[in-house]
N, C-alpha and C positions, 0 to 999 in steps of 0.2 A: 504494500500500500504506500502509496505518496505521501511523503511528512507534507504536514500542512503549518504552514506558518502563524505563530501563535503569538510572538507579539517583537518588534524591534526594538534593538536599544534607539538607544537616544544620545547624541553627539554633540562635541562642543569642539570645534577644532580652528587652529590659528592660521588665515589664509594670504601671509606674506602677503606680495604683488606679484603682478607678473615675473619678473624673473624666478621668481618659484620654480618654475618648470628647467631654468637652466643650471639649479641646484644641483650639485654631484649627490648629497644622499635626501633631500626633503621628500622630492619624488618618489623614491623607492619606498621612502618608509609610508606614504599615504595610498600607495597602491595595494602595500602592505597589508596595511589596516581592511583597504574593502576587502579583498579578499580572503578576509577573516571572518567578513560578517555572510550575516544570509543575506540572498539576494533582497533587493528592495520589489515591491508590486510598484511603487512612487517616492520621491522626493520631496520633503517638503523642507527648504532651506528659507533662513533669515539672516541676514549681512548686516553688518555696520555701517553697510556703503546707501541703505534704503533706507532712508525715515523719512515717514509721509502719515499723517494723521486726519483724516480716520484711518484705522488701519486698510492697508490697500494689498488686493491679488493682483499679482503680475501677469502678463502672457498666461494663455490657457490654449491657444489653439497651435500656430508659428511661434517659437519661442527665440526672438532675439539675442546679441549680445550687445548690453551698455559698457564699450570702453570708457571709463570713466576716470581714466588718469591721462598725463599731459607730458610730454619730454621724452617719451621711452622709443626706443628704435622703433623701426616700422613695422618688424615682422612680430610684435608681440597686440599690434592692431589687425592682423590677418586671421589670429587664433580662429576655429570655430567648435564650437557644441551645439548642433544641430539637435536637441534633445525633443521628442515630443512633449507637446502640452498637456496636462492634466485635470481637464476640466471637472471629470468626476471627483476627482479630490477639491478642487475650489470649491466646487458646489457641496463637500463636507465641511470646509473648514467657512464655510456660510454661515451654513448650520451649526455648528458648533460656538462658534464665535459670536456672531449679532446675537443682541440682546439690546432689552432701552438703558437708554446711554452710552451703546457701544456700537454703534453702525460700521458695516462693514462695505467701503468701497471697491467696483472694480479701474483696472486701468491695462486696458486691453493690450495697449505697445508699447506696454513697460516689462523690457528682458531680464536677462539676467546679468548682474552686474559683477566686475572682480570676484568680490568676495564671496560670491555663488562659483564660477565659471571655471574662476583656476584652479580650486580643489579640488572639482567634479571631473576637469578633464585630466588629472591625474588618478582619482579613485574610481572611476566609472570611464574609463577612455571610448567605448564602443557608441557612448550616448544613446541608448537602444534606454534608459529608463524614465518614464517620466518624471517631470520635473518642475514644480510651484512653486516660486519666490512670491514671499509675502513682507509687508512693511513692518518697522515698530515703528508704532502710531505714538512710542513715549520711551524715553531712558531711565523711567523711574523702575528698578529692578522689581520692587514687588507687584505693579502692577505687569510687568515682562514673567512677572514667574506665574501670574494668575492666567497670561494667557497660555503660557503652556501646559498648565495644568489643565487647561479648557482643551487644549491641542491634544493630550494623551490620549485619548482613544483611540484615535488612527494610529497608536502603535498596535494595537491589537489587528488590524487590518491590511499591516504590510508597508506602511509608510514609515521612512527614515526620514527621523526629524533632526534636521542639523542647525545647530548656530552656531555661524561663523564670524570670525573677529580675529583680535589679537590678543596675547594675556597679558603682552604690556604694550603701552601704543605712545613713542611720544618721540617722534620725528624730528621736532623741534630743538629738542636736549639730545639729541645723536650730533647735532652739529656741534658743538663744543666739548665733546669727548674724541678721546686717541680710538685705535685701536679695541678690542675687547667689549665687554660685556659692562656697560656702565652703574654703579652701583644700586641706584633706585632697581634697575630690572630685575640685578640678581634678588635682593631682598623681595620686591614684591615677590615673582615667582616662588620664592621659598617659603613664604606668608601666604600664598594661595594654593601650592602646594601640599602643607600643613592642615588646610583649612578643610580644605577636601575630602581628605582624607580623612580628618575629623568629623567631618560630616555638618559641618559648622554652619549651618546656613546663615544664622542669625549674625555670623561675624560677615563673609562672602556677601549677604542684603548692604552691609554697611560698612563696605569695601575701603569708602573712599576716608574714612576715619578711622580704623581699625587697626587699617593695615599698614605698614611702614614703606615713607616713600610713594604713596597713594596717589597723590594729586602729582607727584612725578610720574607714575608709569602712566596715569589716565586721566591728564590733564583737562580732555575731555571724554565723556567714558564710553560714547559708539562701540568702541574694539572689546569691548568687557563685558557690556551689555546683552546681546545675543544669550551669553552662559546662561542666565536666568531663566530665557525661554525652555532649554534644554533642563536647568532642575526644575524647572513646574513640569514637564512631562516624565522626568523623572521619576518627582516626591510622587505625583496623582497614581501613577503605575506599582509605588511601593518598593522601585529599585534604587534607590539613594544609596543605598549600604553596595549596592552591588556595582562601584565605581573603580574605574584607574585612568590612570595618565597612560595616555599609546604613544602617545610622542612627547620629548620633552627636549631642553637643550634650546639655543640660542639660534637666530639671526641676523644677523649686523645688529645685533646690541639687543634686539628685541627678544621678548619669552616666545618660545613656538607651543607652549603646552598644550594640549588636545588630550580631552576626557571622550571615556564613552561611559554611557551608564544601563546595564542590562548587557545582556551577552547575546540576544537571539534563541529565545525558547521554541521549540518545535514541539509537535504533538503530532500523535499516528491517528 
């Protein structure tokens, strides 16, 4: 008999930039990672790079690429992921989501941007799986963790929920460092690290006080924000405890950590 799929984890992964791809080991390790998991029936990702409020579904039928960075050679505006659109899944996360006071917009020829695109075309090369990029309508994390808690059921139905980001994000403070892994990064990461694996939510909610180095690594907090989508589907599923880092280790100065949480349950 054919295992039926029974519920996906749920991911949190840090999506460099374009040169991502011309990395000697980033790549390998995120190709790694998918094919470790079950296959997806759908995608359902959220970036740092989409804030749009009310919350907004991307592409559902032709699903675009938004280049959305500036200065980079030519051949990393050629990329493509031809992914199919996901309408059946929009039309869940409709449902799911609307409620009064939380309207849920469409926005038909809005693709997928960076921080969807370049992960995908390294974990998913063949583009053969559907694929939903949806907005965060706010950065306030507990309202980011409520929506994924609203989001958890489509793990039970085949959809890999990803929020994508950075776990330190601060451009700006790379310019006045040498060489190496600049001090704010290492501490944050080692503080969310920690926290993680504590299980710590209530510290992780209140990140940017908590934690050392804070408003250095996320000055502004887009690239951090995502995570919260990913423990509301998490916590709602009951897999909190059942967390790790898949990837960890540096960047040009930045944290790359990537959680997954749940392992992929099958049943006969």
């Amino acid at each position: 008999m054919d295992a039926t799929l029974a519920r996906m984890p749920a991911l949190y992964l840090s999506h460099g930039a374009p040169p991502l791809a011309d990395d000697p080991l980033w790549p390998a390790q995120l190709a790694a990672w998918s094919a470790g998991l079950p296959r997806p029936k759908a995608i359902l990702i959220v970036s740092a790079h989409w804030e749009e409020a009310p919350l907004a579904l991307g592409a559902t039928e032709t699903v675009p690429l938004v280049y959305d960075f500036w200065g980079f050679p030519e051949h990393y505006y050629r990329v493509r992921y031809d992914a199919p659109g996901a309408p059946q899944l929009a039309a869940s996360v409709r449902k799911l989501l609307q409620a009064p006071g939380m309207p849920v917009q469409d926005i038909p020829d809005r693709g997928l941007d960076h921080g969807a695109y370049v992960p995908l075309v390294e974990m998913f090369p063949d583009a053969d799986i559907p694929v939903l990029q949806i907005s965060m309508p706010t950065l306030d994390p507990r309202r980011l963790m409520d929506i994924g808690r609203r989001l958890a059921p489509l793990r039970d139905e085949g959809v890999l929920i990803v929020g994508s980001g950075f776990f330190t994000h601060n451009l700006a403070a790379l310019r006045h460092v040498g060489e190496g892994v600049p001090g704010w990064s290492a501490e944050f990461d080692d503080w969310g690290r920690h926290a993680l694996e504590a299980r710590d939510v209530d510290a992780l909610l209140d990140f940017a006080h908590k934690s050392p180095a804070g408003r250095l690594a996320h000055p502004r907090t887009e690239h951090f924000a995502p995570l919260f989508v990913t423990l509301g589907a998490a916590e709602a599923a009951g897999d909190l405890d059942d967390g790790r880092s898949v990837i960890d280790g540096f960047w040009m100065g930045l944290a790359k950590r990537s959680v997954q949480f749940g392992q992929g349950v099958f049943r006969k």
